[in-house]
N, C-alpha and C positions, 0 to 999 in steps of 0.2 A: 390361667382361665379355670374357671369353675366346672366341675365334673357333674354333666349334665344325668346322666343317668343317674348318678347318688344323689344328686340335690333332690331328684325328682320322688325318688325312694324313700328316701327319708322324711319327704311330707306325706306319699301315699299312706305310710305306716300311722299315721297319726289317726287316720281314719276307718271306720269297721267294715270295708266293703271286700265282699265277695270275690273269689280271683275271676268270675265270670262279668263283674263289677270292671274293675281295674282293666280285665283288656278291655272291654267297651269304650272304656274312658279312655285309656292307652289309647286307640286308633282314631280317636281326635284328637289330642291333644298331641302326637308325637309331631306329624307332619309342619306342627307352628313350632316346639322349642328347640327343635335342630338349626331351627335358622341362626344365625352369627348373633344377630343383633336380637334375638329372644336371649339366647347367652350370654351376652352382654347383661343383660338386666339380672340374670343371677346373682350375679356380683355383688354383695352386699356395701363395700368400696365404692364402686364404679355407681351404684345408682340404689342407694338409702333410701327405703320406702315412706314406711312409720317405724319413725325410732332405726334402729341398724337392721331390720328385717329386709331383707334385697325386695325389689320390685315383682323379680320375677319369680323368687318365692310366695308374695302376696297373690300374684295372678293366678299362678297354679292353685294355689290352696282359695281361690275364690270359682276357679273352676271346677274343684272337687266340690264344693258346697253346691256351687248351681246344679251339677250335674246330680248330687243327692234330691236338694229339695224338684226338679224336676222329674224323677223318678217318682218321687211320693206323689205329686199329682199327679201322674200319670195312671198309678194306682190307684185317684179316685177319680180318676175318666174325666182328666181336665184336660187332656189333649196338649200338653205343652210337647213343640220338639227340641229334642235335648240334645242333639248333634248343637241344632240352630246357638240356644243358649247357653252352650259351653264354647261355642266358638267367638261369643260377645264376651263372654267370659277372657277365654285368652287373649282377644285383643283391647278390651277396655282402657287400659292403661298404659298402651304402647306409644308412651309423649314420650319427645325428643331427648331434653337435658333432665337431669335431677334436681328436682325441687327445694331441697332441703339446703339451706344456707347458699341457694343465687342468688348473685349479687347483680343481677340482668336488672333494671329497674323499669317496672311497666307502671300503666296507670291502671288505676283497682280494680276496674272491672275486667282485665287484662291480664292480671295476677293468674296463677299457675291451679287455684281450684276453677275459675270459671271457663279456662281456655282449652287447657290439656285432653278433656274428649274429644276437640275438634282436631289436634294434634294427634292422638290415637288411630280419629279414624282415618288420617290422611298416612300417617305410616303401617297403618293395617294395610292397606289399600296398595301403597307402593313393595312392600314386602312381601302381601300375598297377594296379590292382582287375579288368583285363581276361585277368591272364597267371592268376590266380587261378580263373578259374569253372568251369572242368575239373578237379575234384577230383583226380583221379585224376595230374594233372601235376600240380595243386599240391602233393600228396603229394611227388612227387619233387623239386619246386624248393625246397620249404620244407626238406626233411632235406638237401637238399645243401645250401641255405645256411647251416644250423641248424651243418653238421659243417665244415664245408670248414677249419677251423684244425686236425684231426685233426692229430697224436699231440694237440698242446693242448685240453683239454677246455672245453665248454660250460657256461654258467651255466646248471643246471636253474630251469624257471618253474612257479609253483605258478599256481593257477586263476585267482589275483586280479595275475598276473605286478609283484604290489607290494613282494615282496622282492628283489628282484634292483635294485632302484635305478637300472633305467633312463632314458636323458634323453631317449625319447619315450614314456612313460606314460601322455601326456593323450590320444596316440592311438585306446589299447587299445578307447576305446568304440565308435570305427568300426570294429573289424575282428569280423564275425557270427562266430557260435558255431563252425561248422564251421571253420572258419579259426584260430581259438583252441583249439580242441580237437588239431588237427594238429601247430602248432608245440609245446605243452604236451606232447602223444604223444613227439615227437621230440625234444624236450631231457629227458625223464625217461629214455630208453632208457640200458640201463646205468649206472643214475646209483648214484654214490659220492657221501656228503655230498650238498653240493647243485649236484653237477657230474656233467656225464654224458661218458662216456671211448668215444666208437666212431666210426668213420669211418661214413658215409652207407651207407645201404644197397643202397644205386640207384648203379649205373656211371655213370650219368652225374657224379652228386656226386664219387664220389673220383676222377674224369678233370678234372675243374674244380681240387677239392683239388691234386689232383699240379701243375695248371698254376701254378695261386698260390706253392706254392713256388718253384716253377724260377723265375716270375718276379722273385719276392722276393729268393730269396737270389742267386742270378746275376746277375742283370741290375740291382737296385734297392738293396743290404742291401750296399755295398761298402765301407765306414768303420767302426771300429768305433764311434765316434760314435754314429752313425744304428744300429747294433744294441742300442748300449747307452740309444739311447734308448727301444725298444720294450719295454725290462725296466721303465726307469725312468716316461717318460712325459715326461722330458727332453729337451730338446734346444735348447744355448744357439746355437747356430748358426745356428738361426732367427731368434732373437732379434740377432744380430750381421747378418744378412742385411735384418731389416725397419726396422735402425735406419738404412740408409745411403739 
């Protein structure tokens, strides 16, 4: 198993913050990657991001961005809260299986870019059922997890969230009404077909949003390989990588 605390160290380092900086950030971010199943997604093996970057290195180092670019507005009295959008941060991306070379076969709109926010927030949800009891932030952490792929659009859910063809489904019976009514609210907003096209409505969402990109495409998305796996769902290079 991956060594939580070095994995964690070793992306802080990458970044120029403050050690007054880092514990701030430290006492969010701790309470999510001790969980089993956050360390699981370290794994670079067990769950391939973009390219051999683990997932839950991608998260962290998309936590650290939000958590920067949230600071800077805050300096110009834009009021973002940065606990809020480092916690959208951390759980963004917390879909079931790994994307990269599933051989699960859905129908397109179905596929693993439109679905996986709503997979995210249903295992945010069962994993921290704590960041959840304050409606009124769950509100905001569920639409910014819901949107954070903006321009890319989400999979709308209907009530019985059984057409979208999710790979954690069997979950939905733990998450109570109010909680399903929120995500459900938030993936039908502006919905075309059975996809919905708008960025978060809450600053803090698309401050997270913006972060995911910058990390993606600069720092993560550098092959065209690895881009061209994220259309496909390819990637032989993995497979040349776990054969040796």
């Amino acid at each position: 198993m991956v060594n939580c605390t070095n994995e964690i160290s070793d992306i802080l380092v990458m970044y120029n913050l403050t050690e007054e900086e880092k514990k701030e950030l430290l006492d969010i971010i701790n309470p999510i990657i001790i969980h089993e199943e956050f360390i699981k997604r370290l794994n670079s093996k067990m769950y391939p991001h973009h390219g051999n970057i683990s997932l839950g290195n991608h998260i962290v180092s998309d936590a650290i961005e939000t958590y920067i670019i949230s600071k800077k507005k805050n300096r110009k009295k834009e009021k973002v809260d940065v606990e809020l959008a480092v916690v959208i941060a951390m759980f963004h991306d917390l879909y079931e299986l790994p994307w990269q070379n599933n051989k699960i076969n859905k129908r397109f709109l179905n596929k693993h870019g439109f679905t996986h926010p709503i997979e995210a927030v249903i295992n945010a949800y069962i994993w921290y059922p704590e960041y959840f009891k304050d409606l009124t932030k769950a509100r905001v952490i569920i639409d910014g997890i819901i949107h954070h792929m903006y321009p890319f659009p989400v999979r709308s859910i209907n009530v019985n969230f059984n057409e979208s063809e999710i790979n954690n489904l069997d979950k939905i019976d733990f998450i109570n009404d109010e909680i399903k009514n929120l995500i459900i609210e938030s993936s039908i907003s502006l919905k075309k077909l059975p996809i919905s096209f708008r960025k978060s409505i809450y600053k803090e969402g698309r401050v997270m949003s913006r972060a995911d990109k910058l990390i993606s495409f600069k720092k993560e998305l550098k092959s065209v390989r690895a881009l061209k796996a994220c259309i496909t769902g390819k990637n032989k290079k993995l497979y040349e990588k776990n054969d040796k």
